[in-house]
N, C-alpha and C positions, 0 to 999 in steps of 0.2 A: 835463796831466792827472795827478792821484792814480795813484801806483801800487798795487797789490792782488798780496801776493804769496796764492798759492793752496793752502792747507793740503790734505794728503791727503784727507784725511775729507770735504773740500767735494766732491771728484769722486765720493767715497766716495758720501754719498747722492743724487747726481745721478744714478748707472750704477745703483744696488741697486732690487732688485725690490722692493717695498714687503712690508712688513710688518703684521700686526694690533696694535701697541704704538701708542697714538693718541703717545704722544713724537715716534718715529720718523717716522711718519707728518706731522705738525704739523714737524718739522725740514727732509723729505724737499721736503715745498710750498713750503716757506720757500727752502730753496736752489736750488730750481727755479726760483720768481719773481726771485730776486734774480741768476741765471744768465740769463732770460730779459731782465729789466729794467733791473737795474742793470749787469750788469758793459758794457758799451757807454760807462759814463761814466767809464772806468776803462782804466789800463795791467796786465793781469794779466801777472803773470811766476809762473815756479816755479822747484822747484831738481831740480838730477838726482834729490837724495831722493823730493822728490816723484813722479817718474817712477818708480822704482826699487819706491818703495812700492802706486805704484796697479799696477803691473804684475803684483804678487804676486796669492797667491790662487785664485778659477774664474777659468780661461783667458778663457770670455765677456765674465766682469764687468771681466777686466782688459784685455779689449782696448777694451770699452764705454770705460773710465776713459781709457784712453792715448790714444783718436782725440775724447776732448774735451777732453782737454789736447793734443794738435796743434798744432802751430805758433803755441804762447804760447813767449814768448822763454824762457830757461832763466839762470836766475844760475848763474855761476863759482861753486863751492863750494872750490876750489882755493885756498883763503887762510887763512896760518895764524890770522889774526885772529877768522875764525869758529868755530874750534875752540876758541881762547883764549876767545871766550865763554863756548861752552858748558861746557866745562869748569868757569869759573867759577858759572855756573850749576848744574850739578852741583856742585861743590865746597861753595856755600854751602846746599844743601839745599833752595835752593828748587825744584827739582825733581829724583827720587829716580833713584838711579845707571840704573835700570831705565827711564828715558825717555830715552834721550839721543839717539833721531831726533829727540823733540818740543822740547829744546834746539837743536840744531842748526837746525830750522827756524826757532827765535825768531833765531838766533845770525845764520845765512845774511840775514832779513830786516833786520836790525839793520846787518848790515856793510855791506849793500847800499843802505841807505838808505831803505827801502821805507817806503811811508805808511800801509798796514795790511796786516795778517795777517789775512786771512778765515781761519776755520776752526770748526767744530763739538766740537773737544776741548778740552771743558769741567774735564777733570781734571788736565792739566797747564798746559793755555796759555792758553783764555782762562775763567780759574778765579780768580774778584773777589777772593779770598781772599790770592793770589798776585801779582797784577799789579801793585800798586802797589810790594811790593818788586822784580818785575824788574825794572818801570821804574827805577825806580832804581838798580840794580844795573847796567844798561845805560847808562845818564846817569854815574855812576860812574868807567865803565872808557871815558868819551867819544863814547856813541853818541846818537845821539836815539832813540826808542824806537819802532818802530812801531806806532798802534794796534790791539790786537787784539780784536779783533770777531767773533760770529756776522753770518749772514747776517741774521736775526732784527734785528738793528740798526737795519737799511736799509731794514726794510720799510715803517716807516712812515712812509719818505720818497718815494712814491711821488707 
């Protein structure tokens, strides 16, 4: 099976209480169905980041977030290779010193081998704008890249 590593944001609007923004709301459906439907044809993993970040916050929302992320395996983040990404990725500007979890999450999936990167952050990772140089920035310095994706993706493969 495909792996699926599991960006914050994805648990993000799975736990959040809805909102009146029809965006929000249209993302929030979207990651619900593809939590409800798709992830079963999938290896999800995370990384401690991931953890570390959905635990931040209202105590509720972040307990909500940690017992749906429960017992998905957890990548080793303990490598300097993944750092050596990020860095690079910061270094070359293609995302700004001030994002460097949402590096590190490309970096962690990248080292790990991962087949996609779910996640809803649209302004650093998966931002059309940008992607085609990480990829390549990550083919580069000898990684395959993982695709990064909304949940939005998958829905029309239903």
């Amino acid at each position: 099976m495909a792996t699926v590593y599991i960006e914050t944001s994805i648990v993000g609007y799975l736990a959040a209480w809805s909102r009146d923004a029809v965006i929000f709301q249209a993302r929030q459906q979207l990651t619900r169905e593809w939590w409800q439907i798709h992830r079963v044809r999938y290896d999800l993993v995370v990384s401690q980041l991931v953890l570390d970040e959905a635990a931040r916050g209202d105590n509720e929302a972040a307990v909500e977030r940690l017992r749906l992320l429960a017992g998905i395996p957890v990548l080793h983040r303990a490598d300097r290779r993944i750092d050596a990404v990020a860095d690079e990725l910061l270094a070359t500007h293609l995302l700004p010193a001030k994002a460097r979890s949402d590096a590190m999450h490309v970096a962690i999936a990248a080292v790990h081998a991962v087949d996609y990167l779910l996640t809803w952050n649209c302004r650093h990772i998966a931002n059309a704008d940008i992607l085609p140089k990480v990829y390549r920035l990550l083919t580069n310095v000898g990684y395959f890249p993982p695709l990064i994706v909304t949940p939005e993706e998958f829905s029309q493969y239903v």
